[in-house]
mmCIF file of the N, C-alpha and C atoms, coordinates in Angstrom:
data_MODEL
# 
_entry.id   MODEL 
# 
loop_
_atom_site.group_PDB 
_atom_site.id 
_atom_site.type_symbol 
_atom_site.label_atom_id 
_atom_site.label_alt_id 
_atom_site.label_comp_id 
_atom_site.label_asym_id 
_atom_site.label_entity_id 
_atom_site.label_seq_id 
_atom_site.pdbx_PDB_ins_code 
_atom_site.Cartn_x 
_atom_site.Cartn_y 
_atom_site.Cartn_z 
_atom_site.occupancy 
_atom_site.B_iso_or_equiv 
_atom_site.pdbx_formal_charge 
_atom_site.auth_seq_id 
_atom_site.auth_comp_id 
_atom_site.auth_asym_id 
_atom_site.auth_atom_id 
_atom_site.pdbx_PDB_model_num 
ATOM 1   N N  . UNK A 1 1  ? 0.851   -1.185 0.000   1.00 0.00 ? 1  UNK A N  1 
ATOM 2   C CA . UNK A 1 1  ? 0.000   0.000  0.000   1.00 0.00 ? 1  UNK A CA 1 
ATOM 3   C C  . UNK A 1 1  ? 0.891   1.240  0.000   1.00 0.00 ? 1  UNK A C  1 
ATOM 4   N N  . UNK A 1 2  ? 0.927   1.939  -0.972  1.00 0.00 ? 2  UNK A N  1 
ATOM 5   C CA . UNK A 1 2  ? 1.269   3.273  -0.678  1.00 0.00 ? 2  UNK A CA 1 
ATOM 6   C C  . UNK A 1 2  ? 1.212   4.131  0.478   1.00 0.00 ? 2  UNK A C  1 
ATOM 7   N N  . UNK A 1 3  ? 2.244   4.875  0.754   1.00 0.00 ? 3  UNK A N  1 
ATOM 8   C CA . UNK A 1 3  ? 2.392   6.060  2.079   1.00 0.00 ? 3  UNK A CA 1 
ATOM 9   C C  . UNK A 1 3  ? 1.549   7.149  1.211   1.00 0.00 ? 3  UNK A C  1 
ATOM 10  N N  . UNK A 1 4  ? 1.097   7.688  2.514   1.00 0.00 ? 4  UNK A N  1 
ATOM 11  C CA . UNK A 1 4  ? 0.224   9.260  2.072   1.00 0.00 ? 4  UNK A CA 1 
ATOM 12  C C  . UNK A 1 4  ? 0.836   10.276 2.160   1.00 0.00 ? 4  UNK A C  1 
ATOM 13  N N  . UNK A 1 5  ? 0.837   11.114 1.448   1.00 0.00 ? 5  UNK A N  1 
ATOM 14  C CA . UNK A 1 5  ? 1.480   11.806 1.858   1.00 0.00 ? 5  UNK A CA 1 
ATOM 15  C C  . UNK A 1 5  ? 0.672   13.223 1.800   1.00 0.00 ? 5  UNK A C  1 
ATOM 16  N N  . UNK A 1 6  ? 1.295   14.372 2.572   1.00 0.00 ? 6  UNK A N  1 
ATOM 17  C CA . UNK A 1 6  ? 0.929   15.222 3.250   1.00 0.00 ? 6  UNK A CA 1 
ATOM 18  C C  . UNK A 1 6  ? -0.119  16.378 2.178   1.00 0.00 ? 6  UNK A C  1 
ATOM 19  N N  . UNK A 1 7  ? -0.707  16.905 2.251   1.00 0.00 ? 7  UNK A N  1 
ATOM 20  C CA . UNK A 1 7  ? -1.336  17.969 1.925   1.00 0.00 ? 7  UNK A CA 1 
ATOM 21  C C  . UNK A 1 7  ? -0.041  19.429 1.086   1.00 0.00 ? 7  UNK A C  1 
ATOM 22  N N  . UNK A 1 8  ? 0.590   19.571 2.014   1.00 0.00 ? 8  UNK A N  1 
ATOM 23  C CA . UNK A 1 8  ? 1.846   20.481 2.068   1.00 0.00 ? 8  UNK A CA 1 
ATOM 24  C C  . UNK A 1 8  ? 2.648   20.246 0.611   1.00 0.00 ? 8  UNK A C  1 
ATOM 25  N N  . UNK A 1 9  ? 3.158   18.496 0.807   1.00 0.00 ? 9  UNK A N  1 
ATOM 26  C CA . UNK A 1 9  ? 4.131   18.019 0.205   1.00 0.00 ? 9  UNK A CA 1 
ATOM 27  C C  . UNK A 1 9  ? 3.502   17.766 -1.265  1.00 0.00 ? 9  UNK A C  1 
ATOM 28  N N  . UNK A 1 10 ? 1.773   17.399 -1.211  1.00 0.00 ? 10 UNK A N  1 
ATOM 29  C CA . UNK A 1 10 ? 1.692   16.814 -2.655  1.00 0.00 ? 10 UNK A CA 1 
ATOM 30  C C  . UNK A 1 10 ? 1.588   18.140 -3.625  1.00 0.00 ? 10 UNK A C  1 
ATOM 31  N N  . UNK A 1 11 ? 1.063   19.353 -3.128  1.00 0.00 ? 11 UNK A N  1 
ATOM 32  C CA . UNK A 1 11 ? 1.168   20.780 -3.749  1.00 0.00 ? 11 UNK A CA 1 
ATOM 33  C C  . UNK A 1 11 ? 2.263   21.048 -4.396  1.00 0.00 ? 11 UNK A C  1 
ATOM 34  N N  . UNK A 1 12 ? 3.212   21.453 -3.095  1.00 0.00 ? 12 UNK A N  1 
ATOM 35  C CA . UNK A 1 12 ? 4.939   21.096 -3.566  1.00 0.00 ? 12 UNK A CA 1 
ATOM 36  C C  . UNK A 1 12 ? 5.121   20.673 -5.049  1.00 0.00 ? 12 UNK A C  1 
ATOM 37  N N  . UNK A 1 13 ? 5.058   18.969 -5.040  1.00 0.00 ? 13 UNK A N  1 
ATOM 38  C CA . UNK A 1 13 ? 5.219   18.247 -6.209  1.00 0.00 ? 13 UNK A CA 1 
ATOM 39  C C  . UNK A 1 13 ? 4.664   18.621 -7.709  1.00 0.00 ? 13 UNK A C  1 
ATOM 40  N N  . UNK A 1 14 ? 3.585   19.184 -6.670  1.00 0.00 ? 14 UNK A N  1 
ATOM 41  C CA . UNK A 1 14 ? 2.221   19.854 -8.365  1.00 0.00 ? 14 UNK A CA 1 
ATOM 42  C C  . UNK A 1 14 ? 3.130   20.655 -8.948  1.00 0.00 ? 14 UNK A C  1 
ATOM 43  N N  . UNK A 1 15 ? 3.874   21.584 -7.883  1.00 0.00 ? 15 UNK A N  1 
ATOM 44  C CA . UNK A 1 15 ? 4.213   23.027 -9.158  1.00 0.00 ? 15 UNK A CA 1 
ATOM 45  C C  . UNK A 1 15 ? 5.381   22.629 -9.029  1.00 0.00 ? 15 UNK A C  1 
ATOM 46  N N  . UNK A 1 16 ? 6.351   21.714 -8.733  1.00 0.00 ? 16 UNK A N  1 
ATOM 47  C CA . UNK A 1 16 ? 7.257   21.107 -9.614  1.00 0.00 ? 16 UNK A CA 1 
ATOM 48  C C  . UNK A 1 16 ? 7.126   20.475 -10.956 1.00 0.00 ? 16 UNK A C  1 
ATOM 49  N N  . UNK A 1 17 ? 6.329   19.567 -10.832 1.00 0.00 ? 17 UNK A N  1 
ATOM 50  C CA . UNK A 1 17 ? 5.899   19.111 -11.994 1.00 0.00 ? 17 UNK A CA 1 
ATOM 51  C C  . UNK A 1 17 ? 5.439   19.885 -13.318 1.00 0.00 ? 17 UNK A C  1 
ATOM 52  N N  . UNK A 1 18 ? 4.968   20.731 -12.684 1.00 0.00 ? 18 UNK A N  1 
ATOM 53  C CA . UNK A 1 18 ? 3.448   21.928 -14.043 1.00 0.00 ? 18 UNK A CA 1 
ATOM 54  C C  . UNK A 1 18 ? 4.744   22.902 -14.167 1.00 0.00 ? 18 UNK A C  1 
ATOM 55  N N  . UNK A 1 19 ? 6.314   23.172 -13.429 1.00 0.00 ? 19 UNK A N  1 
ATOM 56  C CA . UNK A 1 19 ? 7.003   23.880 -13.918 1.00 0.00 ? 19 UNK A CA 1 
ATOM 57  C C  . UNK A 1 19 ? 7.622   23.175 -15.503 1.00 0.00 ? 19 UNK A C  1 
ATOM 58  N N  . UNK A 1 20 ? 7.557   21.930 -15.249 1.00 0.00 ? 20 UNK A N  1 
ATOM 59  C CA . UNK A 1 20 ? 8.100   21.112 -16.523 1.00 0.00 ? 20 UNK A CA 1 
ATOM 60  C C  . UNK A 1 20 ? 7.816   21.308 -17.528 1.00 0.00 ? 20 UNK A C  1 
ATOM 61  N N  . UNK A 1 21 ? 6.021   21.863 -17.702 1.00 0.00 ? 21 UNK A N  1 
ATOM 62  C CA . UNK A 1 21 ? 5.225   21.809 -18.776 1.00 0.00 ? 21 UNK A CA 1 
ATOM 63  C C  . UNK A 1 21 ? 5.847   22.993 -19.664 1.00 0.00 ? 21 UNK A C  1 
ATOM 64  N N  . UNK A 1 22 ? 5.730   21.793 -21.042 1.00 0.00 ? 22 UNK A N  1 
ATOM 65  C CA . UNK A 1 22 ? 6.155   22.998 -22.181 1.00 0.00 ? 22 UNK A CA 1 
ATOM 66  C C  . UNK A 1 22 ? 5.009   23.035 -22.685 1.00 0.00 ? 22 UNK A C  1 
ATOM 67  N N  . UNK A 1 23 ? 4.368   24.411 -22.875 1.00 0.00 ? 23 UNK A N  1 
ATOM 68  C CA . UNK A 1 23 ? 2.904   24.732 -23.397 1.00 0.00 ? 23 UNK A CA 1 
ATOM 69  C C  . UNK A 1 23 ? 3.317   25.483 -24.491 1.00 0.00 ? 23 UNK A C  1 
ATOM 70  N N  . UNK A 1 24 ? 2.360   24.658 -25.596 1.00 0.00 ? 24 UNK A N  1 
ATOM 71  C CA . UNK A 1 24 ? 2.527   25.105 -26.405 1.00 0.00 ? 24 UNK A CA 1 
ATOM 72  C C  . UNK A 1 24 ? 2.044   26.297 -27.456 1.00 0.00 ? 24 UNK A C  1 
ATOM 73  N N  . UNK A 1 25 ? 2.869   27.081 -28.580 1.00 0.00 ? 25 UNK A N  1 
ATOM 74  C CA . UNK A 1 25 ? 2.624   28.503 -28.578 1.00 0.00 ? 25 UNK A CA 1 
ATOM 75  C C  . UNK A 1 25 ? 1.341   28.820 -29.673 1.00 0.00 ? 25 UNK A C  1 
ATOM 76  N N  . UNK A 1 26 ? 1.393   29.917 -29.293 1.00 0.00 ? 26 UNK A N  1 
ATOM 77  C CA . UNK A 1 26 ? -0.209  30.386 -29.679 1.00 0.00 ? 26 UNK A CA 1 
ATOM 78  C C  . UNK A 1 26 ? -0.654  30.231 -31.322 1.00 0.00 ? 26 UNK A C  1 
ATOM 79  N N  . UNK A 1 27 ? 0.207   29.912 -31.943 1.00 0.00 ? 27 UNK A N  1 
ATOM 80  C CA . UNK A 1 27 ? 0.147   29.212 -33.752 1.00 0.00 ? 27 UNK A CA 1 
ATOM 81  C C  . UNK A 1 27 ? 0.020   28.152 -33.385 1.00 0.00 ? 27 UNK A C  1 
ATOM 82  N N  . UNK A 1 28 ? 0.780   27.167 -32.556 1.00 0.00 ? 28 UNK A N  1 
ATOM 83  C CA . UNK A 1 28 ? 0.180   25.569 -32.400 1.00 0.00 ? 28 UNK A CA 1 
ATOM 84  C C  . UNK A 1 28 ? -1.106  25.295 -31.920 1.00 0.00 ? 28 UNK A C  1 
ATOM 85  N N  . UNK A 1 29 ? -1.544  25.996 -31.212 1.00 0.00 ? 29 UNK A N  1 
ATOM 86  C CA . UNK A 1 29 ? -3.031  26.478 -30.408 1.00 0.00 ? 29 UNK A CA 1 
ATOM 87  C C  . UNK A 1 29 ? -3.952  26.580 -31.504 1.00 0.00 ? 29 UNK A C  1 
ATOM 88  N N  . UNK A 1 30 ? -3.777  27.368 -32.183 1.00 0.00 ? 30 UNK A N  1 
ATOM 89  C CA . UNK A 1 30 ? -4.257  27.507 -33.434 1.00 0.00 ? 30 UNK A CA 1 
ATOM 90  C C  . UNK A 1 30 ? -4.380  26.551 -34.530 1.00 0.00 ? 30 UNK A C  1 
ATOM 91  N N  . UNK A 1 31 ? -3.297  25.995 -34.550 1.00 0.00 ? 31 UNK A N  1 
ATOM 92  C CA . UNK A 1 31 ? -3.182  24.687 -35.700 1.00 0.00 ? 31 UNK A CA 1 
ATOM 93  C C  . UNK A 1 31 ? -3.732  23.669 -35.155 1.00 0.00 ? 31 UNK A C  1 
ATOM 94  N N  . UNK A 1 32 ? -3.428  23.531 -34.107 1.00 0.00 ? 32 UNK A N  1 
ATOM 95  C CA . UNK A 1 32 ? -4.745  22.192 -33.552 1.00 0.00 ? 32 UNK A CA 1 
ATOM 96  C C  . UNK A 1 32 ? -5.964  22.633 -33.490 1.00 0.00 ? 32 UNK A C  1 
ATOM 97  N N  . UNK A 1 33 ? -6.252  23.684 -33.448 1.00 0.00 ? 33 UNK A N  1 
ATOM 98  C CA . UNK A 1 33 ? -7.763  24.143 -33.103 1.00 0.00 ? 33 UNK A CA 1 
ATOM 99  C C  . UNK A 1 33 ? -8.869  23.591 -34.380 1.00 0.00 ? 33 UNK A C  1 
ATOM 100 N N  . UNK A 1 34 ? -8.126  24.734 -35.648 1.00 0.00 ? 34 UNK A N  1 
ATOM 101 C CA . UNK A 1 34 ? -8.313  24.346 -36.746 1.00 0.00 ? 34 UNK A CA 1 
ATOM 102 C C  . UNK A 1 34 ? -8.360  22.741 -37.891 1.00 0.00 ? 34 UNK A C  1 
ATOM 103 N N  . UNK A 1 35 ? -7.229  21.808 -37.077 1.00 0.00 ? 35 UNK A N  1 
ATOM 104 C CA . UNK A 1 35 ? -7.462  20.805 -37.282 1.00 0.00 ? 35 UNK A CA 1 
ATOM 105 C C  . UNK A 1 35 ? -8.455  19.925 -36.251 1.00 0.00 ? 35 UNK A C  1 
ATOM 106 N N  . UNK A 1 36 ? -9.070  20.559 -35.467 1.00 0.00 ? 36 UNK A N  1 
ATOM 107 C CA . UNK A 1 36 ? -9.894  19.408 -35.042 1.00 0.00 ? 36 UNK A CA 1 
ATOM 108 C C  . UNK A 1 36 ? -11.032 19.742 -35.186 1.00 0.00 ? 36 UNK A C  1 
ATOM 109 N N  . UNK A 1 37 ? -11.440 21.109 -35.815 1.00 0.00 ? 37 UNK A N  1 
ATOM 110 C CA . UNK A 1 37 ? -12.662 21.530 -36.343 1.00 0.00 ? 37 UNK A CA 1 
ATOM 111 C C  . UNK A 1 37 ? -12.932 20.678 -37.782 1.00 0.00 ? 37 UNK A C  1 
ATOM 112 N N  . UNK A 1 38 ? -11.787 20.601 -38.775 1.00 0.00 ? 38 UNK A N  1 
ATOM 113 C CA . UNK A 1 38 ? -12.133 19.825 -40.189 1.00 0.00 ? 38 UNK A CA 1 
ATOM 114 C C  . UNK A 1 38 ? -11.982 18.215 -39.683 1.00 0.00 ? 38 UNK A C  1 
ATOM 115 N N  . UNK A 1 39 ? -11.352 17.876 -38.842 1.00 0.00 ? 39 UNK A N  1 
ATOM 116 C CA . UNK A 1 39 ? -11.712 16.691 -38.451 1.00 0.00 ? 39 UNK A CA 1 
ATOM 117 C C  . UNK A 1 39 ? -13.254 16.286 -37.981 1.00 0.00 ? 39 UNK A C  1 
ATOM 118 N N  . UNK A 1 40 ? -13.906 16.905 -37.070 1.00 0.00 ? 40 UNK A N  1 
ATOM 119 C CA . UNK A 1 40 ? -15.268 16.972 -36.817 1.00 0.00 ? 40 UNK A CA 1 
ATOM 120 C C  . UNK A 1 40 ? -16.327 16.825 -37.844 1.00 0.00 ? 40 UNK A C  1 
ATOM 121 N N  . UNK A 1 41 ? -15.896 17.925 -39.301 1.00 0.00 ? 41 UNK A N  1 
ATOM 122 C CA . UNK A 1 41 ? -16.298 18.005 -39.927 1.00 0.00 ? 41 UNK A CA 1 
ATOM 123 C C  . UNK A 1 41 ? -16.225 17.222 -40.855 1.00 0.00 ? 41 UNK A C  1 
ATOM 124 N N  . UNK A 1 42 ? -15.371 16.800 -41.335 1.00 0.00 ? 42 UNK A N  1 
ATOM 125 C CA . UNK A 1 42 ? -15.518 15.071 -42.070 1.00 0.00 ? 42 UNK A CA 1 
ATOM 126 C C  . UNK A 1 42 ? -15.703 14.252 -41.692 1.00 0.00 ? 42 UNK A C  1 
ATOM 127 N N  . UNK A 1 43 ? -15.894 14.057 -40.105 1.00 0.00 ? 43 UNK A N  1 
ATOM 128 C CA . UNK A 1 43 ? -16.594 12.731 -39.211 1.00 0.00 ? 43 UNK A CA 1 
ATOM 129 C C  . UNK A 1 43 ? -17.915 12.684 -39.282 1.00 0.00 ? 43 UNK A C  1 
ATOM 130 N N  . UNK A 1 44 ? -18.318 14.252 -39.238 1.00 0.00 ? 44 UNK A N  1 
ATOM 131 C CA . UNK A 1 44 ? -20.449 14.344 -39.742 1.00 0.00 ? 44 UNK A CA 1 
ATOM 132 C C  . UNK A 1 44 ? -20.509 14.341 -40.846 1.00 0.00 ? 44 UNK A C  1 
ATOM 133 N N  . UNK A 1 45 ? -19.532 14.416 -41.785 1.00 0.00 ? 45 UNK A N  1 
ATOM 134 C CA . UNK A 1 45 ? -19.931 13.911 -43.250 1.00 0.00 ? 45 UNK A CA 1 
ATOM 135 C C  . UNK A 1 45 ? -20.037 12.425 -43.484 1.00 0.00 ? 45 UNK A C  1 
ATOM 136 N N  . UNK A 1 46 ? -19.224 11.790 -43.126 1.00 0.00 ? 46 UNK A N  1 
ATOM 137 C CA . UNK A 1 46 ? -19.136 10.422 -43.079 1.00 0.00 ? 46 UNK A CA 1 
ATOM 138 C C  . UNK A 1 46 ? -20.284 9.806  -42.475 1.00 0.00 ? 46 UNK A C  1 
ATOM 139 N N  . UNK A 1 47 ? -20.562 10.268 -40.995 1.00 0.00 ? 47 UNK A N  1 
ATOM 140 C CA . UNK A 1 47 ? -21.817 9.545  -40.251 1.00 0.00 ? 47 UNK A CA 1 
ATOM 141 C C  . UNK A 1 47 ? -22.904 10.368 -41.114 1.00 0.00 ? 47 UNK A C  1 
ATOM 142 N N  . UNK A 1 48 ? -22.709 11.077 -41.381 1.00 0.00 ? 48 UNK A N  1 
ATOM 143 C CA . UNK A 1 48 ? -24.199 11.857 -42.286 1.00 0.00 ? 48 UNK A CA 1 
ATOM 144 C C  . UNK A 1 48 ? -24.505 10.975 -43.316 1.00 0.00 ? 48 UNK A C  1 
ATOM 145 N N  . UNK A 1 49 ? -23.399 10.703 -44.141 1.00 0.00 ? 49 UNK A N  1 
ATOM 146 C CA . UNK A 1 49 ? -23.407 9.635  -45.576 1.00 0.00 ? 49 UNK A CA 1 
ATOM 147 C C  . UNK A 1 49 ? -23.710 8.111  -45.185 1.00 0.00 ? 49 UNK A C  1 
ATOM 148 N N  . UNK A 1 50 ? -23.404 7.840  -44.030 1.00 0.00 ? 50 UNK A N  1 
ATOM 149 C CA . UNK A 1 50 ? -23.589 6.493  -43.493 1.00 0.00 ? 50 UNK A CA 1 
ATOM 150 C C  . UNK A 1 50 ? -25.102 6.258  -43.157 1.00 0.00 ? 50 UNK A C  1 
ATOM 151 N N  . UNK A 1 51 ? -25.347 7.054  -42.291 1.00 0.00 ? 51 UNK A N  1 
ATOM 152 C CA . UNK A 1 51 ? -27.028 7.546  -42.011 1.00 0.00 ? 51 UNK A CA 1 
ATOM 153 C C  . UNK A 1 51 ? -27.735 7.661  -42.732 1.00 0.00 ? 51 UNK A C  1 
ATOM 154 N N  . UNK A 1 52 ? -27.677 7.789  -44.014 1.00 0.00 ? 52 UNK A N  1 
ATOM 155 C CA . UNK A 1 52 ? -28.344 8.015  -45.471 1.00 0.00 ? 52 UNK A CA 1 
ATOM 156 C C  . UNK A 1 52 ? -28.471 6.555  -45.928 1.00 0.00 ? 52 UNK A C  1 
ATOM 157 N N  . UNK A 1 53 ? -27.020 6.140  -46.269 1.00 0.00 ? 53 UNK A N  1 
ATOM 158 C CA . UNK A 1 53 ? -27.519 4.785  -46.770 1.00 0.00 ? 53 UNK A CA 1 
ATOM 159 C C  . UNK A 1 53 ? -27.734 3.597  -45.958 1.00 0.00 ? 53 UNK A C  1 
ATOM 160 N N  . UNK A 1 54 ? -27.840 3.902  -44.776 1.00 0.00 ? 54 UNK A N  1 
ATOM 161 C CA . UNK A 1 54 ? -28.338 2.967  -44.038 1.00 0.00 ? 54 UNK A CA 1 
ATOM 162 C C  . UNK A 1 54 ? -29.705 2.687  -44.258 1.00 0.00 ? 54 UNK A C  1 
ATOM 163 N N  . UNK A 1 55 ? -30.212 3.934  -43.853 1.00 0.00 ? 55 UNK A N  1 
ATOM 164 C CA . UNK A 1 55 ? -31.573 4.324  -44.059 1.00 0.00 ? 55 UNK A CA 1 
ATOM 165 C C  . UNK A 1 55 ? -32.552 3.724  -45.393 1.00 0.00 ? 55 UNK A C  1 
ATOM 166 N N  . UNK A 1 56 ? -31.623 4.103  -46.483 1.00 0.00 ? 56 UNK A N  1 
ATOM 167 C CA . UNK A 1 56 ? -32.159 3.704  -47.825 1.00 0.00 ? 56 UNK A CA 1 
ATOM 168 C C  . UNK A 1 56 ? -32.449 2.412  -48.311 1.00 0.00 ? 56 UNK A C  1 
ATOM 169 N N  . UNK A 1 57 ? -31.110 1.952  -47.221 1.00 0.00 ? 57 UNK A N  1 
ATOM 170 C CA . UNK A 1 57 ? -31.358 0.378  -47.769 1.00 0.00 ? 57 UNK A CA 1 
ATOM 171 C C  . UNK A 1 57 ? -32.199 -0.185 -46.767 1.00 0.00 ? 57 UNK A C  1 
ATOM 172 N N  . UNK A 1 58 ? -32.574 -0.098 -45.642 1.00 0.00 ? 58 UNK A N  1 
ATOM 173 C CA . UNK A 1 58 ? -33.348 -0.293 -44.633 1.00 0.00 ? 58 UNK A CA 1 
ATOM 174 C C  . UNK A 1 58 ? -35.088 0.020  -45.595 1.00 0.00 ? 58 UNK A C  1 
ATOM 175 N N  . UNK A 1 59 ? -35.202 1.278  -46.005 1.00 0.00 ? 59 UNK A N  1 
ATOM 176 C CA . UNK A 1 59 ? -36.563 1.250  -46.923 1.00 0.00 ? 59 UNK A CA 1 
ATOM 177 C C  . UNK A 1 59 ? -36.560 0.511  -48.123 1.00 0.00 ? 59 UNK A C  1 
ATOM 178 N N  . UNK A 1 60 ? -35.435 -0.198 -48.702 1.00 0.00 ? 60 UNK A N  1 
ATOM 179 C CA . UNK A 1 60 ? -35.783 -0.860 -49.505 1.00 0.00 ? 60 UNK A CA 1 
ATOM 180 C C  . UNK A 1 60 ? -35.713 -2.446 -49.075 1.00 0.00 ? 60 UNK A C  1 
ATOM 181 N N  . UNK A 1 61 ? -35.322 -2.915 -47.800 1.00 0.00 ? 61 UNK A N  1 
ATOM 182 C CA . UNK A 1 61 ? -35.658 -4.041 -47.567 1.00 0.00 ? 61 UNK A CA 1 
ATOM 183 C C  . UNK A 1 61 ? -37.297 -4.130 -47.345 1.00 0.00 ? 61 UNK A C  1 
ATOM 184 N N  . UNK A 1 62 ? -37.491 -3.005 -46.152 1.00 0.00 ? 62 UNK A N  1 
ATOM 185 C CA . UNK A 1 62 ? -38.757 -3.176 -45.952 1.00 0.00 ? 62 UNK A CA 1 
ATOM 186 C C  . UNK A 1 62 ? -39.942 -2.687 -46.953 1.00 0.00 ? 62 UNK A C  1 
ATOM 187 N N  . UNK A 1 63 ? -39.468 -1.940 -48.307 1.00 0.00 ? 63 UNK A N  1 
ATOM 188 C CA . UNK A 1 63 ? -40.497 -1.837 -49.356 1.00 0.00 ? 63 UNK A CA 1 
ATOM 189 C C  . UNK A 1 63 ? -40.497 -3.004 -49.787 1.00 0.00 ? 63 UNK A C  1 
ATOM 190 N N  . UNK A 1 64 ? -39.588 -4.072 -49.931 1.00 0.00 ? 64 UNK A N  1 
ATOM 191 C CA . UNK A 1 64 ? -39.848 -5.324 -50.945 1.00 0.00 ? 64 UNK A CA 1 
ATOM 192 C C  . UNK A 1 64 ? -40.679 -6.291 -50.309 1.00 0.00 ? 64 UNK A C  1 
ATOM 193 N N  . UNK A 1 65 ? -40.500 -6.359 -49.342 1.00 0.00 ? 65 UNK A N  1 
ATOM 194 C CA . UNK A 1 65 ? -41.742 -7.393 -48.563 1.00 0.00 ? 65 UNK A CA 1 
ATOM 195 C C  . UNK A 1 65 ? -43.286 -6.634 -48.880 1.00 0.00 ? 65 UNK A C  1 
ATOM 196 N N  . UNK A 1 66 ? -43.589 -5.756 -49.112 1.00 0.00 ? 66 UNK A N  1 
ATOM 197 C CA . UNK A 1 66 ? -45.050 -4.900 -49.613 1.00 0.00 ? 66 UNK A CA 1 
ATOM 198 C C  . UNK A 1 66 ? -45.341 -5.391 -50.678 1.00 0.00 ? 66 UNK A C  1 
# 
């Protein structure tokens, strides 16, 4: 089992750690932003196009039994 450790000490560790962080700059911020907007956007094209012919072929199973 793990030791606990103190309230004091695990803070400590936090902003040791978060001093490490390399954050990245405000064009990369940007370039991911932008890429995960056209990503989104060709994922609802895809489920949009999928949703369609699902659909279609679903009314044409169940038109042929009529």
């Amino acid at each position: 089992m793990a030791s606990k450790t103190n309230p004091i000490a695990f803070l400590q560790q936090v902003r040791s750690e978060t001093s490490k962080v390399t954050w990245p700059s405000r064009r990369e911020t940007m370039i991911s932003t932008v890429m995960v907007f056209v990503m989104v956007f060709i994922a609802a094209l895809f489920f949009f196009a999928s949703d369609q012919l699902i659909g279609w072929l679903i009314g044409l199973i169940l038109n042929a039994g009529a």
